[in-house]
C-alpha positions in Angstrom: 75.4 113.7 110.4 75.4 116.7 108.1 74.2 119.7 109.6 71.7 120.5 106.7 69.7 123.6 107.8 73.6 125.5 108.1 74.4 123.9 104.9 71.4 125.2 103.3 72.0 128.6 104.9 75.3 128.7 103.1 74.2 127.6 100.0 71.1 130.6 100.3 73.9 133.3 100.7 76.4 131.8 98.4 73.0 131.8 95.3 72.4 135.4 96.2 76.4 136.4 95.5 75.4 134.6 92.4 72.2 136.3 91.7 74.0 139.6 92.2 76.8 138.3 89.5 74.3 137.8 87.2 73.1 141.6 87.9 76.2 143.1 87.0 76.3 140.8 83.2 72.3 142.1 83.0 74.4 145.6 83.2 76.7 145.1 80.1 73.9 143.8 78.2 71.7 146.9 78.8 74.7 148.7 78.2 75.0 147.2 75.0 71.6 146.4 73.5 72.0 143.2 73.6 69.7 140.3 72.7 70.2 138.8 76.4 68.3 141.2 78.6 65.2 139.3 79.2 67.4 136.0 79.7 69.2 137.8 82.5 66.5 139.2 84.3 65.0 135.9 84.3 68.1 134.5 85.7 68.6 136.8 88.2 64.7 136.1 89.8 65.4 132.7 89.5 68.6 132.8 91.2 67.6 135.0 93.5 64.3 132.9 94.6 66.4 129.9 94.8 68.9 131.4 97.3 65.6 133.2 99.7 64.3 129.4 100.1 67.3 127.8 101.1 68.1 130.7 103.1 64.5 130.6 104.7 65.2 126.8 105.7 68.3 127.1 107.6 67.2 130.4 109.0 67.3 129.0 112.8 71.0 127.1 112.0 73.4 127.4 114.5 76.8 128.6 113.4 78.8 125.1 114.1 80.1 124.3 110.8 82.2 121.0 111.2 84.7 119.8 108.8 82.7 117.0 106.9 80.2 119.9 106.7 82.9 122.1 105.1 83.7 119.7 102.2 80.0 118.6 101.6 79.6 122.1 101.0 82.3 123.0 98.8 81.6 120.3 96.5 77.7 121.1 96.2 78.3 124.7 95.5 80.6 124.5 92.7 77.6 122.1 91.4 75.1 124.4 91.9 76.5 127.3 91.2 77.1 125.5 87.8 73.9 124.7 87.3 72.3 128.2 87.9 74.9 129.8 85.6 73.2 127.7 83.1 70.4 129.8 82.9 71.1 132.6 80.4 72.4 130.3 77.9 69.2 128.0 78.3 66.6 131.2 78.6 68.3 133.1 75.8 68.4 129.6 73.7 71.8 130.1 72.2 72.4 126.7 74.4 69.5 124.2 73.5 70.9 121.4 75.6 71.5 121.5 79.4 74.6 119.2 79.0 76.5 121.6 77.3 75.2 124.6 79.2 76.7 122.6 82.4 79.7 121.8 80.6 80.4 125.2 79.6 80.1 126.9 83.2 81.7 123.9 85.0 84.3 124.9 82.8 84.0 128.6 83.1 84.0 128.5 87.4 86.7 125.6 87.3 88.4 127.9 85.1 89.3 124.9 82.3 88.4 126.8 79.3 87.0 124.0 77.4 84.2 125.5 75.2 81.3 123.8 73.4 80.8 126.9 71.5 82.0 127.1 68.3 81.7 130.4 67.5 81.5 132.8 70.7 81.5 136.3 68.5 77.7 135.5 67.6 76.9 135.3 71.0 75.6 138.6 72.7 77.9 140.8 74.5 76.2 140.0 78.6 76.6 136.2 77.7 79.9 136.4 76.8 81.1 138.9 80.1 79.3 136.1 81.9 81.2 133.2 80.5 84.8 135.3 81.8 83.4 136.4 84.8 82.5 132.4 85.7 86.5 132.4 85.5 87.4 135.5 87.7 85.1 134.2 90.5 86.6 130.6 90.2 90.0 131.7 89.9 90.8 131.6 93.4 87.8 130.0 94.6 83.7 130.8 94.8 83.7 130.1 98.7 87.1 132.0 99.1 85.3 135.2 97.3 82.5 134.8 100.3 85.1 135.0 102.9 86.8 138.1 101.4 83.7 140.2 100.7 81.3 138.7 103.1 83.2 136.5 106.2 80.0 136.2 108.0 77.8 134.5 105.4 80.6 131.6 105.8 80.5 129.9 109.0 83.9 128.1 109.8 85.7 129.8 107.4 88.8 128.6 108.0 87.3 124.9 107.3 85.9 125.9 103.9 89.2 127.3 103.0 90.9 123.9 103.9 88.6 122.1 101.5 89.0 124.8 98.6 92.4 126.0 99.2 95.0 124.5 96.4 98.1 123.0 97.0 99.6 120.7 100.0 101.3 123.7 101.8 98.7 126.6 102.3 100.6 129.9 103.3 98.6 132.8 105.2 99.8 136.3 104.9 98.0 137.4 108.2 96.7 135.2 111.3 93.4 136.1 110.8 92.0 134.1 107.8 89.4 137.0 106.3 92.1 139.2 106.4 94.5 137.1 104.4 91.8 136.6 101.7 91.1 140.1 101.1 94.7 141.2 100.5 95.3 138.3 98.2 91.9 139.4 96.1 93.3 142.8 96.2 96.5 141.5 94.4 94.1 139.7 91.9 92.1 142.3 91.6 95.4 145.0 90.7 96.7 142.1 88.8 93.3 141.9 86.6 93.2 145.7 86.3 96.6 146.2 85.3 95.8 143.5 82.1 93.0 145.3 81.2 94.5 148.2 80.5 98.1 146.7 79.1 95.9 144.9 76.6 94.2 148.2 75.8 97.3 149.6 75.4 97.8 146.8 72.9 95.2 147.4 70.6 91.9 145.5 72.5 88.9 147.1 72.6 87.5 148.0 76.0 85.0 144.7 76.3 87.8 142.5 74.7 90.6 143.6 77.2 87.9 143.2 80.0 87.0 139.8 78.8 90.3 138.3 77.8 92.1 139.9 81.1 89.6 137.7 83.2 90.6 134.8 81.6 94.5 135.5 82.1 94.7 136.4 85.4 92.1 133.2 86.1 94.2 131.2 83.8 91.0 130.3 82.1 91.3 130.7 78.7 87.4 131.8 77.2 87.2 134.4 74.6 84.9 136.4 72.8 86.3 135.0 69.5 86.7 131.3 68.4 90.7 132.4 67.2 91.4 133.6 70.9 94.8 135.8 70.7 95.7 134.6 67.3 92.9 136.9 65.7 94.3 139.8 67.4 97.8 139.5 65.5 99.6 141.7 67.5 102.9 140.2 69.2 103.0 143.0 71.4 99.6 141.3 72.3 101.3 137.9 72.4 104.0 139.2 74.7 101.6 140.7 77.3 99.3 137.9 77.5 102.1 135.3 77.9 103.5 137.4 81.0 100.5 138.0 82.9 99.9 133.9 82.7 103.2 133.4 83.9 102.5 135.7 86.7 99.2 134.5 87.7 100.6 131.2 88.0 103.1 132.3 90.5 101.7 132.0 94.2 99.7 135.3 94.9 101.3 135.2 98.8 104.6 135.0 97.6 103.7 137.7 94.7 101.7 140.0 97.9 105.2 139.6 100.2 107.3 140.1 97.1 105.8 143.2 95.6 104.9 145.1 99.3 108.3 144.8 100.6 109.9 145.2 97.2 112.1 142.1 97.5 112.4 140.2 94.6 114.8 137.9 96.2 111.5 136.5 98.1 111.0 135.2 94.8 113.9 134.5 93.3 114.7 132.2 96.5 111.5 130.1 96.5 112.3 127.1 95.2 108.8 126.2 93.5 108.5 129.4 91.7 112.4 128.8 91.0 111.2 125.2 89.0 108.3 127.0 87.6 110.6 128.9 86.1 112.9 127.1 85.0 110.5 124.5 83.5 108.8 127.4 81.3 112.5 128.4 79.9 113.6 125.8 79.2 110.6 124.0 77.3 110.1 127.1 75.7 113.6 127.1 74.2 112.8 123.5 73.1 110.0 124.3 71.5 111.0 127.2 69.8 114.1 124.8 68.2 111.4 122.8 66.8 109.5 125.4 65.2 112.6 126.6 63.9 114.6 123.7 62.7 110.9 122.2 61.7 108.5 124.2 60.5 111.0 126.9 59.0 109.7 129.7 61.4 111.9 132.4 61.9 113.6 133.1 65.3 111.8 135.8 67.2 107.9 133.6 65.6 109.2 130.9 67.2 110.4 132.6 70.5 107.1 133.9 70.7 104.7 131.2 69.9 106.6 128.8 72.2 107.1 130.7 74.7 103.2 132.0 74.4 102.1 128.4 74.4 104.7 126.7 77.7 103.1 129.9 79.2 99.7 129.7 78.3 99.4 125.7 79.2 101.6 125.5 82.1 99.7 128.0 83.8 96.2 126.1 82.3 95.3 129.3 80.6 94.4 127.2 77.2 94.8 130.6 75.4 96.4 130.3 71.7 98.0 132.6 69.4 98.8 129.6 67.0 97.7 126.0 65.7 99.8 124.0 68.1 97.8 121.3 66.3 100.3 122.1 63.2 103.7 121.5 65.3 106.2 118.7 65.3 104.5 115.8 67.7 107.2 115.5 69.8 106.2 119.5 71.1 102.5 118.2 72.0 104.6 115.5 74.3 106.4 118.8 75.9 102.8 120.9 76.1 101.1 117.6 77.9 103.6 117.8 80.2 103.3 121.2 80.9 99.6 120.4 81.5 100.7 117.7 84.1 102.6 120.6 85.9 100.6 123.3 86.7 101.2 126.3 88.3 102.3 127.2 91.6 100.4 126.7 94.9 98.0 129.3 95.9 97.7 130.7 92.3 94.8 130.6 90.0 96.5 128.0 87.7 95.7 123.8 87.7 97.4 120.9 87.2 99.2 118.7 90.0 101.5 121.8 91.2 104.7 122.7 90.8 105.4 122.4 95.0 104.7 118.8 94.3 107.0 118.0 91.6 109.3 119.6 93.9 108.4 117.7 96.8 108.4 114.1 95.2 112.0 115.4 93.6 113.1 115.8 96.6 111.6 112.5 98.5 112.8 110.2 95.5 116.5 112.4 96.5 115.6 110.6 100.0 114.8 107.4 98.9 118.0 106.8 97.1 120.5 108.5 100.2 118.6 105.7 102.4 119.5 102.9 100.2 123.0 104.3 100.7 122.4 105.2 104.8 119.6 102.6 106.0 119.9 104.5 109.7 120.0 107.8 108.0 117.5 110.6 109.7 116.9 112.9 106.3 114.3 115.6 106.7 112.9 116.7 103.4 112.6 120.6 103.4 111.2 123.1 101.0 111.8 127.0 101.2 113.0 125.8 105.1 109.2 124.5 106.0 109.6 120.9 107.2 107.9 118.5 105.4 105.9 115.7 107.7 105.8 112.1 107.1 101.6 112.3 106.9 102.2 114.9 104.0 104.4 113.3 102.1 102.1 110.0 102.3 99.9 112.6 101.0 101.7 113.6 98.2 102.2 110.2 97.1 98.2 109.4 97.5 97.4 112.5 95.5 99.8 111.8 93.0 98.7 107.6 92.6 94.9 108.5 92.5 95.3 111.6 89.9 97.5 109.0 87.4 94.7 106.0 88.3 91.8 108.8 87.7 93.6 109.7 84.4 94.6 105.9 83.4 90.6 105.1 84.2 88.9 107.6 82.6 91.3 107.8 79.5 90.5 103.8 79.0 86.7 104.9 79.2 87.0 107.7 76.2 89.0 105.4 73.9 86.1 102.5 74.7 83.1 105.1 73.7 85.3 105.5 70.6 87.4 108.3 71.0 91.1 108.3 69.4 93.7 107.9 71.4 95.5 111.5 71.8 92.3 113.0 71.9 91.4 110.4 74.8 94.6 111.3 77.0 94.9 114.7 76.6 91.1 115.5 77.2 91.4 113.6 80.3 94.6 115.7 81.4 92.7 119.0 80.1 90.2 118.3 81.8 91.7 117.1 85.4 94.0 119.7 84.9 91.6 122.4 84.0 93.8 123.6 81.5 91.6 123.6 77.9 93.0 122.9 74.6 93.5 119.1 73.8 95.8 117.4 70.9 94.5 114.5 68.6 93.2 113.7 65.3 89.3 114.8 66.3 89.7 118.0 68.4 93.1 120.5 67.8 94.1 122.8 70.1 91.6 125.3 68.4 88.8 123.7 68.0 85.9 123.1 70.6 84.2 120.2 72.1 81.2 120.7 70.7 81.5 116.8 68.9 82.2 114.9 72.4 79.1 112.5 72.8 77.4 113.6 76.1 78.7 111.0 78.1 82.3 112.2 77.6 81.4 115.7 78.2 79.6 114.8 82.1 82.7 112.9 82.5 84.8 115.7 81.3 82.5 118.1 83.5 83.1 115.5 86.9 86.9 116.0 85.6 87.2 119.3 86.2 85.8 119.7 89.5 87.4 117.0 90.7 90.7 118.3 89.5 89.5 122.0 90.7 89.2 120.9 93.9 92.3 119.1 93.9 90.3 115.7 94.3 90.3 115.0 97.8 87.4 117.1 98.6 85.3 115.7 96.3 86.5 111.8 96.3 85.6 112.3 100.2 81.8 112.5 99.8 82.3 108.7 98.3 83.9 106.7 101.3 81.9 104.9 104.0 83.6 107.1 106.8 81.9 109.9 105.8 78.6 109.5 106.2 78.9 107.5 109.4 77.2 109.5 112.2 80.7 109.5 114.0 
């Protein structure tokens, strides 16, 4: 059985991170006057109440966290912490309905990007810091900022890491698990810092650059304005943004290793960040011939829009500095695909993963030299890490349930009366936690606000489910589980 008074222990600690998050958005909002104050402070007692009782209950828990105990909690925190991020939006009333609060923080921690809000620039300036700082924190995980910052508040760490971590290969940069996590959030951190102030440097104000760098190096994709990058019109602005979603979809280990030893050939030689690339270029270039040849845009416009957009949706950013909705159709077929992709393992980016196109490239490459060599032995290696049987079943588990999860809930949207675009690319948005969707009823710009509330709880079960890479969430639902043994 679970082992509920640890569990609840956890969860105590985890609320009072939380709580303290909430402080540091009750500080921008005193800092600016803002209407949200009250709201906040409310928030934080809450929050902070919340986390003493279940703190209190599992006060006596022993330390023996076991691994169904590790996924059961990974799954109920992102919920909860969801639901207590709801709280300024309801107390302050600029959210009236505690569907979409959910929906908008399951989207901001998940870092989707998916609003409900149509207008964030009349929304007070501690709501909106909190909406990007829901990204930051869920960029590379809300339990894997515990182990960092506080290793001890997370029993079995290495456990919870399993069940959070993304991507079938997890790569550690030191043996020790807490130390691993700390220099990855210091290149996250230097990464986020470095954004602020080239998008200073670019003409953002000081809460815009804060605020929109949160969202890059998350690949999240919120803003304090309803045109996102396209209101800046800057393509100095354009430029920066698309590079620091490129590089926080590369692997942060790989990006730690490459930058400290001041070998770019670490990169250059890994062959998922190799397809990444290569997969931005060259859709890029596709798109860009479009928008040329098609809409009559002019060389470097279209360099830069498509280039802006493969970045900004291959990396699930969601960020736009044009309609998308405008372009030829055939370039939404490219940009779905892109959402498909993802990022690379170990970044902050969605999708299924780059490492796994990779991997089932290079085990359909197997299947076809066995037809040819029945008694044939081929190993199936990537960046010289051998590849087991048990993950490749794996990989083809993961990559049959997330096309039967899309198939499924896709069907369900166009039943409730949704179009058909809009159906499929909501569903991959949302799976994918990448943002913007295509169709006749939502654009790339627009927000969600119109979904019926049953499509936005599915949406909302989407994106945790795709955040957490599905397996540690579809667990909870099997028999096995909660047998005693």
């Amino acid at each position: 059985m679970l082992n509920i008074k640890l569990i609840s222990k956890i969860i105590g600690a985890l609320l009072g991170i939380e709580a303290m998050l909430m402080l540091v958005c009750l500080v921008v909002a005193i800092g600016y006057h803002s209407a949200d104050i009250y709201p906040f402070v409310w928030s934080v007692l809450i929050t902070t109440v919340a986390g003493i009782v279940f703190r209190l209950y599992g006060v006596n828990a022993d330390n023996n966290l076991s691994r169904k105990d590790a996924y059961f909690v990974v799954s109920i925190i992102w919920v909860l912490f969801s639901t207590f991020a709801t709280l300024p939006f309801l107390i302050s009333g600029y959210l009236h309905s505690f569907t979409d609060a959910f929906f908008e923080m399951m989207s901001g921690f998940t870092t989707t990007g998916a609003t409900i809000i149509d207008y964030p620039e009349k929304f007070p300036q501690g709501l909106l810091f909190w909406r990007s700082l829901t990204h930051w924190i869920g960029g590379l995980g809300i339990v894997f900022f515990t182990v960092a910052i506080l290793p001890s508040l997370v029993g079995g760490s290495v456990k919870v890491f399993a069940a959070e971590a993304t991507g079938p290969i997890k790569s550690k940069l030191h043996p020790r698990l807490t130390t691993s996590s700390k220099w990855i959030w210091i290149v996250y951190l230097v990464l986020t810092v470095t954004c602020v102030l080239s998008y200073k440097i670019c003409g953002m104000g000081w809460f815009d650059a804060c605020n929109y760098s949160m969202a890059t190096t998350a690949t999240g994709g919120f803003g304090t304005s309803s045109t996102s990058i396209m209101g800046f019109n800057k393509p100095a602005l354009d430029y920066t943004a698309a590079l620091f979603c490129f590089l926080s979809g590369i692997n942060f280990s790989i990006l730690y290793a490459s930058i400290t030893g001041l070998d770019i050939k670490v990169l250059i030689k890994n062959s998922e960040i190799k397809f990444y690339t290569v997969v931005v270029l060259s859709f890029s270039c596709f798109i860009a011939y479009q928008l040329v040849h098609v809409n009559q845009y002019d060389v470097e416009h279209a360099i830069r829009s498509a280039l802006f957009h493969v970045c900004s949706i291959i990396t699930t950013t969601g960020s736009f500095n044009d309609d998308a909705g405008l372009w030829p159709h055939i370039t939404w077929v490219v940009l779905a695909t892109c959402m498909v992709i993802g990022g690379c393992s170990g970044s902050t980016s969605g999708g299924v993963k780059s490492i796994r196109i990779v991997m089932l490239f290079k085990v359909i490459r197997n299947e076809f030299r066995q037809i040819l060599h029945p008694n044939a032995v081929l190993p199936l290696k990537v960046n010289g890490v051998n590849i087991s049987m048990k993950q490749r079943v794996t990989l083809v588990s993961f990559i049959g349930i997330y096309i039967g999860i899309v198939l499924i809930s896709s069907f369900i949207m166009i039943l409730i009366g949704l179009d058909n675009t809009n159906a499929i690319t909501i569903t991959l948005s949302s799976i994918g936690n990448v943002g913007p969707t295509f169709g006749r009823e939502i654009g790339p710009t627009q927000s969600w606000a119109i979904l019926p509330d049953a499509v936005k709880w599915m949406c909302s079960i989407l994106m945790l489910l795709g955040r957490l890479e599905l397996f540690s969430v579809l667990v909870l639902f099997t028999p096995d589980f909660w047998k005693n043994n």
